[in-house]
N, C-alpha and C positions, 0 to 999 in steps of 0.2 A: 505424407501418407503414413509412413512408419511410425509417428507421434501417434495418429490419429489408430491403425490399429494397436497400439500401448494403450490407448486408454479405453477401447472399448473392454480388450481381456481384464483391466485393472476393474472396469463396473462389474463383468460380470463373476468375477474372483469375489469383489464383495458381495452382491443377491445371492450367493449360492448359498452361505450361511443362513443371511435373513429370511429366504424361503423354505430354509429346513426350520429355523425355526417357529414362523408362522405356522407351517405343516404342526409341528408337534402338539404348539397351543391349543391348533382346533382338534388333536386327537385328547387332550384333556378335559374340553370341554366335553365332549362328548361324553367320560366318565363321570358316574352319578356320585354329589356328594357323600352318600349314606349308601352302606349296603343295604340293597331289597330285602325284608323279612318276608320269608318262607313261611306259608300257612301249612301247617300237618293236617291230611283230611284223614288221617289216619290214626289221630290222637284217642288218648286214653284217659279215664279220669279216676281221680281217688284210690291209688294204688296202698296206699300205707295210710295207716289207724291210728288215732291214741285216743282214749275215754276215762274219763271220770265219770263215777256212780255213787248214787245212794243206793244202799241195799237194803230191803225190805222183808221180811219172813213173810210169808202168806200161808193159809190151809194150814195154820196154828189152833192147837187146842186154846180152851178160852182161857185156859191154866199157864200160857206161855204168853210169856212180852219181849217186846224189845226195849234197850236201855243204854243207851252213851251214845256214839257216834259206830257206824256202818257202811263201810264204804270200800270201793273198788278201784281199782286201775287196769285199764285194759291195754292192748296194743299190737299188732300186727299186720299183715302183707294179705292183700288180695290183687287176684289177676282177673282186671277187665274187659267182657266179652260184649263188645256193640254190637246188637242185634238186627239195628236199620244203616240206610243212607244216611243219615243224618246222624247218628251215634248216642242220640241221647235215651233210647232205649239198651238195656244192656242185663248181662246176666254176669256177678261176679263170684268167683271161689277164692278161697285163702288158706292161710295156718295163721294163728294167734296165742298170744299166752293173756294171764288173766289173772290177778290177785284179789281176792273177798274175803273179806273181815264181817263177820257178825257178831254185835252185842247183846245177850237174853239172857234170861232167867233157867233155861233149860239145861240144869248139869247132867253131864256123860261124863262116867266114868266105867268102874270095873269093879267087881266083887271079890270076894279069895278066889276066887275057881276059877279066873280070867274070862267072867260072863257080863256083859254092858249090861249097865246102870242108866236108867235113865230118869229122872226126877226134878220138878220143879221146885227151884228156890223160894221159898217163902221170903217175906218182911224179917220171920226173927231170926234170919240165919246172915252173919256177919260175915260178907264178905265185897271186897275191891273188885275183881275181875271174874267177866264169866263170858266166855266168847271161844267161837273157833273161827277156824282160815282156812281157806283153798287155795290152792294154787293149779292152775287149768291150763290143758294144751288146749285148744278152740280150732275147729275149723269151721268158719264162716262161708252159707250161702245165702246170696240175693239176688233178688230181681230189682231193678234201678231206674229210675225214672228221672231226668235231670231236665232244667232249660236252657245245657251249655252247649258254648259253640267253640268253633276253633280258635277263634280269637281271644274269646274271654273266658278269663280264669274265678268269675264270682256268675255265681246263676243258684236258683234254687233245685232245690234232691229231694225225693221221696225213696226211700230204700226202706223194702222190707224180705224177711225169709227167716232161716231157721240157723240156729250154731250150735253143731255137734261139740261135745267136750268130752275132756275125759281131767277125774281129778287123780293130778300123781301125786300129789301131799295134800296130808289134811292133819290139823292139829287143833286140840281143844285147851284151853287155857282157864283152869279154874283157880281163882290166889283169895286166902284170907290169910287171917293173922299167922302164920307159926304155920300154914299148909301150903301145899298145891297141888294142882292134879294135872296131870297131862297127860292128854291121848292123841295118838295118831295113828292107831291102828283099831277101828271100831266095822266091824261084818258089818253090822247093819246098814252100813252108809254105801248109798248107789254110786259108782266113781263116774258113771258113766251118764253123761249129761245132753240133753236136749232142749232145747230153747226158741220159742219166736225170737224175733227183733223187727222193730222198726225206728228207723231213721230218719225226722225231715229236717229243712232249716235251709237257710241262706248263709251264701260265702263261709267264713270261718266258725259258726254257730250253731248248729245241730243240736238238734235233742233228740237223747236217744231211749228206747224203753226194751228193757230185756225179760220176758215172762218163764219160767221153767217150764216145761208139759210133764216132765217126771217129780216124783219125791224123790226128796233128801234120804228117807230115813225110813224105808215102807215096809222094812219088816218090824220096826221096833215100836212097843209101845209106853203108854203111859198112864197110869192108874187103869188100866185094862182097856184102853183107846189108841188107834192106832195114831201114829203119829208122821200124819200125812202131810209134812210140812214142805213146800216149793219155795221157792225166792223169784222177786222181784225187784229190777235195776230200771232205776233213771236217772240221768245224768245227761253228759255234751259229749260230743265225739264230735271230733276234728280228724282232717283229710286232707292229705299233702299226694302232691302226684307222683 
């Protein structure tokens, strides 16, 4: 009898391990290979900007041209406001900055008295460079139209609305042989900028169109015409979240 309870405690001294450890197996099984990914119903889209542009003069006398290459960089932060359940309706605000390069025929300069100059280059005047630059604080508004959802990160956008600017440097670059001229203090120039835009495209490819509503240059003239010249930008804009 004594033999006989030694070997039932000896069986049950060994199950006690092997059913702790069957227990633990099936508490593993039970853990999912993969963490679950969390959908955000509360996501946001295209929080940050960067653009490239051609720039274009418009509302030019027929005496002014463009000539070389013209062109911008854009780039800045907006904060997106979903307007529906669904979030692909929305209304966006931001700040941005903004660099433009313009190439013409249009010299600005200064007289002895410190009074702007403003005159078209001819054929027979010899010179390499004739262009100014901007450089813009931008504050971006839109109304936004997209086909995204929480899941995916590629759908098509319609964005359009308007971007206030303001120009804090402006400089004018005229180079010929043995000269040059530079301005960047010129009255006549509006610092103070307004603009449509609109924006469509799919996933990383956008095109973007930026029209001014103000002139450049609306008190100054030339051969006794006002010189009621805007700009206009197109190019791609890309959106990162």
């Amino acid at each position: 009898m004594n033999k006989i309870f030694k070997a039932f405690f000896f069986f049950i001294f060994l199950s006690a391990p092997l059913s702790a450890q069957t227990e633990f197996e099936n508490r593993l099984e039970k853990i999912p290979d993969t963490v679950p990914s969390v959908i955000d119903s509360l996501y946001r889209e295209d929080q940050f900007y960067v653009g490239l542009t051609f720039n274009l003069i418009s509302n030019k006398p027929e005496t002014i041209s463009q000539s070389g290459f013209s062109g911008g960089v854009h780039a800045g932060f907006t904060r997106d406001f979903p307007l529906n359940k669904r979030r692909n309706i929305a209304i966006a605000a931001g700040l941005g900055w903004s660099f433009n390069s313009y190439s013409h025929n249009l010299f600005i300069g200064e007289d002895q008295n410190g009074e702007s100059i403003f005159r078209n280059l001819t054929r027979d005047i010899d010179y390499s460079t004739n262009r100014f630059s901007t450089h813009l604080i931008e504050a971006p508004l839109e109304f936004r139209w997209r086909t995204s959802t929480a899941e995916t990160y590629k759908f098509w956008r319609v964005y359009t609305g308007l971007k206030l600017g303001y120009i804090y440097h402006f400089k004018t670059n005229f180079v010929q042989p043995d000269n040059q001229v530079v301005q960047t203090d010129v009255p006549e120039l509006d610092r103070f900028r307004m603009g449509a835009t609109f924006t469509f495209g799919y996933n990383t490819f956008n095109f973007h169109l930026y029209y001014s509503l103000n002139s450049l240059f609306p008190d100054a003239q030339l051969n006794a015409e006002t010189i009621d010249i805007s700009v206009f930008r197109v190019g791609l804009m890309f959106y990162v979240l």
